[in-house]
Phi, psi and omega in degrees: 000126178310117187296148182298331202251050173239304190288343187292329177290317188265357175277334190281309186280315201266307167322311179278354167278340164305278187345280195305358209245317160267006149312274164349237175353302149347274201285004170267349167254318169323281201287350163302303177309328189271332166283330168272000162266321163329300211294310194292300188320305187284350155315324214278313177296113167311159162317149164265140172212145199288182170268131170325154200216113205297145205220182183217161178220146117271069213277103176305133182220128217260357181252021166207349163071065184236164158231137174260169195266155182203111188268168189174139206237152187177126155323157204204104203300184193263319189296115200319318187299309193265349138305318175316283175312344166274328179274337154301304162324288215300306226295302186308329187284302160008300192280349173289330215286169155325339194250003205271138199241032165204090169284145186223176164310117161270140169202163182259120197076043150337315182279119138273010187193128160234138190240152188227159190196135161315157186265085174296145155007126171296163166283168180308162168098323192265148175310156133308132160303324178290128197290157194302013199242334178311158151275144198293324177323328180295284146004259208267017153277175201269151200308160144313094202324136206283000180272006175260296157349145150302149166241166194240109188270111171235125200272147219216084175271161169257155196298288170019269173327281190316330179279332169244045118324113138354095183287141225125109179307325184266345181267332187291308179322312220267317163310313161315291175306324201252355150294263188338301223272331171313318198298311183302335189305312200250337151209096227297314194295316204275166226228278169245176205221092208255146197258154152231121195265099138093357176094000161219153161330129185209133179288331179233164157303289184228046174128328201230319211258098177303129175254013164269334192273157173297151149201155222253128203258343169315301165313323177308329178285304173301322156310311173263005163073045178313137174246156179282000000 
């Protein structure tokens, strides 16, 4: 015969296994509801986005070797290096559609990197630009904040593009120019604009248009006989 506090034991173990068996089955139908009002909830809410933002292009035409100006409002990241690189993307995917009067390769994000950088310092040392008549108070004031400075944009393509870019001077040339001249469009300091292939230094776009040298993007427009 079964002892009384043996069965007082299993009514006490079996009553509280009931219990914990309908907590459990509870918070588990809880965290289901709650999971399914997330969902409905991140349905329901739009998204946040930025507000469109006026943009300027400078857009090559390979049938007048002109670059003409083209506006156009699209969102926009807050950080300057990924506006750049979204408004140089848009501007290249341009040259893809069928109406493109400078055609290029379509692919997506030709740019991968744009790094912007302040204009250093003259060195200890270097001559002044400034006449020799001037006052040394002038001279010898003190520098420009680099939040002021002009910048220097280098620009970080990818081999991909540069290898199936259209070979050709005036066309590679004309693709070169309407960077830059974007770049100056949309962010006035920057002054110049250094090219990268792939994360290196690459001497041509695809064969003709130097990607060593600096260019000065104030120029880029007047070189090419930029139109409004």
């Amino acid at each position: 015969m079964t002892p009384r506090y043996q069965k007082i034991l299993f009514t006490v173990l079996f009553l509280t296994s009931v219990l914990m068996t309908a907590v459990l089955v509870r918070l588990r139908e809880h965290a289901h509801d709650q999971l399914l009002q997330g969902i409905t909830e991140q349905g329901t809410t739009a998204p946040a986005v930025a507000p469109p933002e006026p943009v300027t292009f400078m857009v090559a035409d390979d049938g007048t070797s002109t670059l003409r100006a083209e506006s156009m409002a699209f969102p926009l990241p807050v950080e300057p290096e990924a506006r750049a690189r979204a408004v140089l993307n848009r501007l290249l995917a341009q040259y893809a559609s069928p109406q493109s009067q400078h055609p290029l390769p379509t692919e997506t994000d030709p740019v991968e990197a744009v790094y912007l950088m302040a204009e250093s310092d003259p060195a200890p040392g270097t001559p002044s630009d400034r006449s020799a008549s001037e006052p040394a108070t002038q001279i010898h004031s003190s520098p420009e904040p680099a939040s002021r400075r002009n910048q220097i944009a280098i620009v970080d393509l990818t081999q991909s593009f540069a290898a199936t870019h259209p070979s050709g001077l005036e066309t590679e040339t004309l693709t070169v120019l309407s960077i830059c001249a974007t770049l100056h469009a949309n962010l006035p300091r920057v002054a110049e604009v250094r090219f990268l292939v792939g994360g290196q230094q690459q001497a041509t776009l695809n064969g003709h248009a130097d990607l060593t040298q600096t260019y000065l993007t104030a120029a880029s427009a007047a070189a090419s006989g930029a139109q409004p």
